[in-house]
Backbone bond lengths (Angstrom), bond angles and torsions (degrees), N, CA, C in turn:
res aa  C-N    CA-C-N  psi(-1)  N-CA   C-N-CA  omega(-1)  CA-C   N-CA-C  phi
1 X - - - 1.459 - - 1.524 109.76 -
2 X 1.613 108.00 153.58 1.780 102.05 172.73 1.476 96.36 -110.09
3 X 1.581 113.13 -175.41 1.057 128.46 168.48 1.754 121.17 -72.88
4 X 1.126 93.29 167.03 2.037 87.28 159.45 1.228 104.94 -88.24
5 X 1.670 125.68 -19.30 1.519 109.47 170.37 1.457 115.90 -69.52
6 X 1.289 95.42 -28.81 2.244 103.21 177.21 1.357 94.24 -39.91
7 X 1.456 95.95 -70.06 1.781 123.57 -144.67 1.493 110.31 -37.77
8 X 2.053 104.46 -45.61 1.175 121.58 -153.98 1.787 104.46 -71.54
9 X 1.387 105.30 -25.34 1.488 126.22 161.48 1.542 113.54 -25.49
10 X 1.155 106.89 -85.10 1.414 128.23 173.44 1.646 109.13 -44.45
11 X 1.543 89.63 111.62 1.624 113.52 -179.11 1.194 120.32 -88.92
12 X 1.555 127.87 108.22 1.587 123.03 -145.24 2.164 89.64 -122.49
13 X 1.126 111.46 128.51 1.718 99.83 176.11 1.479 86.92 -144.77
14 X 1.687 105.49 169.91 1.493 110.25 160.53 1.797 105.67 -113.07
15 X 1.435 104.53 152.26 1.013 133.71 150.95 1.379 135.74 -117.82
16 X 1.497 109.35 177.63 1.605 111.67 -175.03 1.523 109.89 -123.01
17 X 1.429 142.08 126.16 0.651 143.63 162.95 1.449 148.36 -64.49
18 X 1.285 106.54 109.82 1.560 112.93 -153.58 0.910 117.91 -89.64
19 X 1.635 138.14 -7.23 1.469 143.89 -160.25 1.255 109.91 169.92
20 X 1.617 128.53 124.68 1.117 125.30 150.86 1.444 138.23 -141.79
21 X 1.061 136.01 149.43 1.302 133.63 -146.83 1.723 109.23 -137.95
22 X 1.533 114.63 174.68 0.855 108.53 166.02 1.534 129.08 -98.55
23 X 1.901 126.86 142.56 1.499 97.39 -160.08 1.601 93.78 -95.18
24 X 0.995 106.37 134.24 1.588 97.80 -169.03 1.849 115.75 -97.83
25 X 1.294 89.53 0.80 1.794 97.69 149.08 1.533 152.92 -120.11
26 X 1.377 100.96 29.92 1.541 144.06 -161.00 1.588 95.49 -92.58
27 X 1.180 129.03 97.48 1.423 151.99 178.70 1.724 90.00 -39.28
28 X 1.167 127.24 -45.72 1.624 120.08 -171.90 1.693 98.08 -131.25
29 X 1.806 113.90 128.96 1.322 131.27 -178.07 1.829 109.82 -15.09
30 X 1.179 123.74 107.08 1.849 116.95 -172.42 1.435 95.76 -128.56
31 X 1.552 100.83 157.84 1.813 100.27 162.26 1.923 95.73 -111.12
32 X 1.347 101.13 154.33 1.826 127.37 163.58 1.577 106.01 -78.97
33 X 1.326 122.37 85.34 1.394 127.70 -162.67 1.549 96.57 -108.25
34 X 1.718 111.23 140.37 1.078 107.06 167.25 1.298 111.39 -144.24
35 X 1.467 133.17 151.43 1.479 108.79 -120.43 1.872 84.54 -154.33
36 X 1.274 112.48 121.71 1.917 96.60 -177.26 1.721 109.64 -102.22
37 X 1.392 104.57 123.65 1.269 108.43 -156.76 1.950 98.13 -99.61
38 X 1.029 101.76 21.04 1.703 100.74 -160.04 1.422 145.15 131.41
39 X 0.886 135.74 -166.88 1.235 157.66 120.74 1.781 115.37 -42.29
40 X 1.270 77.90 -73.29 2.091 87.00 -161.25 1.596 95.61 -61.11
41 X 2.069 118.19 -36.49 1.627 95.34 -174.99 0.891 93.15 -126.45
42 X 1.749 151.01 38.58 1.213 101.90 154.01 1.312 123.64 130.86
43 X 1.315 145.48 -165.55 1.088 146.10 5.27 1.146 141.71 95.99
44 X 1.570 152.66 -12.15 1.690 132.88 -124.30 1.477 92.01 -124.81
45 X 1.530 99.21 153.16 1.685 112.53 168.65 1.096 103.61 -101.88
46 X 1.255 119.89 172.99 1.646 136.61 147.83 1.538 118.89 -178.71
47 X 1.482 102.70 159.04 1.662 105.45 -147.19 1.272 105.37 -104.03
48 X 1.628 129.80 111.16 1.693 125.26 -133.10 2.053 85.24 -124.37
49 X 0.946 134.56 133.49 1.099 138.90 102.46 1.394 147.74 -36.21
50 X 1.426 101.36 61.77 1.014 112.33 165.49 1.319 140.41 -163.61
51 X 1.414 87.22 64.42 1.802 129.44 -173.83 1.918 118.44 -70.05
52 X 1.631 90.30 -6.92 1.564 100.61 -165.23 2.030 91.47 -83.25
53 X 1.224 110.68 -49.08 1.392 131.84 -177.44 1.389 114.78 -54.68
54 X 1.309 92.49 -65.02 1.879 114.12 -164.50 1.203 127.15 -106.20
55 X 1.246 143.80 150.73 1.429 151.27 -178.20 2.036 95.22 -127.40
56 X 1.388 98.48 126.79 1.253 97.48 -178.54 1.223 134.72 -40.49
57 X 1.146 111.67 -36.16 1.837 125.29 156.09 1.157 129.06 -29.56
58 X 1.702 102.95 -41.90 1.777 133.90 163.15 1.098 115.51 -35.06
59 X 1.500 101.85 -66.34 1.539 114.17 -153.22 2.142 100.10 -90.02
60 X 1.360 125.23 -21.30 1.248 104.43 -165.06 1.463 98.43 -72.39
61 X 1.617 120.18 164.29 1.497 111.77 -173.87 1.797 107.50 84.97
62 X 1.117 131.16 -54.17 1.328 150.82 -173.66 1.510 99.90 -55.84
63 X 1.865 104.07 114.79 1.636 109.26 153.25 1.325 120.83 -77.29
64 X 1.356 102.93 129.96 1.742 92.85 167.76 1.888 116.11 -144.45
65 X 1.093 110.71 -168.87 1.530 114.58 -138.42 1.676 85.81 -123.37
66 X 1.873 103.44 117.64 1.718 86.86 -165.84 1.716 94.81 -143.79
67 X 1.345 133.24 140.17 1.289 137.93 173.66 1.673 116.52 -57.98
68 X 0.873 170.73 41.11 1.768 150.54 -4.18 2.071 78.62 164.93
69 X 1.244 117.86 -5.84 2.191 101.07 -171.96 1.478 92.28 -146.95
70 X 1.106 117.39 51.25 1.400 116.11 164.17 1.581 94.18 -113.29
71 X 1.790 122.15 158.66 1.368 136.03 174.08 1.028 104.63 -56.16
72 X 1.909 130.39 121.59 1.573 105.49 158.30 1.363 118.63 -68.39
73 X 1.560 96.70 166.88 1.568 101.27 -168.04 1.441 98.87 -154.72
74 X 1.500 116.66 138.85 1.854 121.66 -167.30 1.519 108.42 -84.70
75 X 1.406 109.21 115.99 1.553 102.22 163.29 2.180 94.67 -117.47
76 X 1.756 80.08 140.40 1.402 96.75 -145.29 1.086 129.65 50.97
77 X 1.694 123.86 -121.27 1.788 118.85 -179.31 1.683 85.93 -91.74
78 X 1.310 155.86 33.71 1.342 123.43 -159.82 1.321 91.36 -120.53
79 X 1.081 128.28 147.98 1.148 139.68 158.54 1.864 124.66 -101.25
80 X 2.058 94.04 92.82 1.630 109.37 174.77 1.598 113.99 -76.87
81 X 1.580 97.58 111.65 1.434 113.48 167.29 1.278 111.31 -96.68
82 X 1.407 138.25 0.50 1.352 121.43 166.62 1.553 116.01 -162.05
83 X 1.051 148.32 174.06 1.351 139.60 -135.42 1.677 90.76 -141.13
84 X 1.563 111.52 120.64 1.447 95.54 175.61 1.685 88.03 -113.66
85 X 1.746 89.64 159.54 1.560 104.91 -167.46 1.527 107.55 -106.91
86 X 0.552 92.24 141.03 1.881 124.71 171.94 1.684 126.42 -141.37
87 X 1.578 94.38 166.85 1.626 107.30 166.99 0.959 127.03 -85.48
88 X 1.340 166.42 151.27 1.345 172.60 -159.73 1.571 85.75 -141.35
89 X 1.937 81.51 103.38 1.499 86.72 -164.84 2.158 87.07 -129.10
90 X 1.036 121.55 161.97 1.719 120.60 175.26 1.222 95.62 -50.06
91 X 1.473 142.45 -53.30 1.359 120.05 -159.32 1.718 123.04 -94.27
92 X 1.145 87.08 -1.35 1.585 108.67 161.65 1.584 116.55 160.51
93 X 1.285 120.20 -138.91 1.546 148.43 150.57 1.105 113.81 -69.14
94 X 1.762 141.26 104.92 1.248 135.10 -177.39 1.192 94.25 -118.54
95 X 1.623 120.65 140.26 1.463 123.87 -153.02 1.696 88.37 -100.91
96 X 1.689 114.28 157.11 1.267 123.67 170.26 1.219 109.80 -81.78
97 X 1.280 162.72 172.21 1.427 169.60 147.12 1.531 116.68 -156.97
98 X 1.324 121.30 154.18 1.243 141.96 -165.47 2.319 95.48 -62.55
99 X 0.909 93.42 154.16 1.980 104.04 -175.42 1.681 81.26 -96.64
100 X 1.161 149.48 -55.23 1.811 144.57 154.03 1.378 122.91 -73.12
101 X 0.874 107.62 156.03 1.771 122.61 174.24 1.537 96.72 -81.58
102 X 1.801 93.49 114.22 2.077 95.08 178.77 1.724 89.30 -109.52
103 X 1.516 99.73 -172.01 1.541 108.73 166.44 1.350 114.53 -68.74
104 X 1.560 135.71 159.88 1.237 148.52 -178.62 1.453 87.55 -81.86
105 X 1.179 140.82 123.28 1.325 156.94 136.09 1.662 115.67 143.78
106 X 1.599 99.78 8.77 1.682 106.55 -154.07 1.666 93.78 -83.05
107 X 1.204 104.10 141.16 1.869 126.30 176.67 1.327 99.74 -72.16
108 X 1.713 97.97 137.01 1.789 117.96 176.56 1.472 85.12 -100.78
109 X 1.410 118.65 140.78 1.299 133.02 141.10 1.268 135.70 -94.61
């Protein structure tokens, strides 16, 4: 188990997704997601599995629900700056997103 001080750690915002692609050197099927978190961040990619669900077409336009203070780290050439969340669901990865349209940078609690 963590704490609620852990928990409070973990930096949760939504963004909108501006582009995605396929990474075509990603050891297991990924999309090149890039995701606009704002003003205050940005910008950010990250390399999503979840090719079972979505066709990139899917996701541009698409809010979604992404961990924004974890280390990036390269799968294949890509460089993942932030972790988008989903279910690990039987038919794949089903992404979390807001039930309204919020601002691109707005904090999940």
């Amino acid at each position: 188990m963590i704490t609620a001080e852990e928990f409070d750690k973990v930096e949760v915002r939504v963004g909108t997704v501006v582009s995605a692609k396929i990474n075509k050197k990603a050891r297991k099927s990924a999309y090149v997601v890039a995701i606009d978190f704002g003003e205050e961040l940005g910008v950010r990619t990250s390399s999503a599995q979840i090719t079972d669900c979505y066709t990139p077409e899917d996701l541009v336009g698409r809010q979604v629900v992404c961990c924004v203070n974890l280390p990036p780290m390269y799968i294949g050439s890509a460089k993942s700056e932030v972790r988008i969340l989903g279910a690990d669901a039987a038919q794949g990865v089903v992404l979390l997103q807001p039930q309204q349209p919020v601002a691109n940078g707005d904090k999940i609690f």
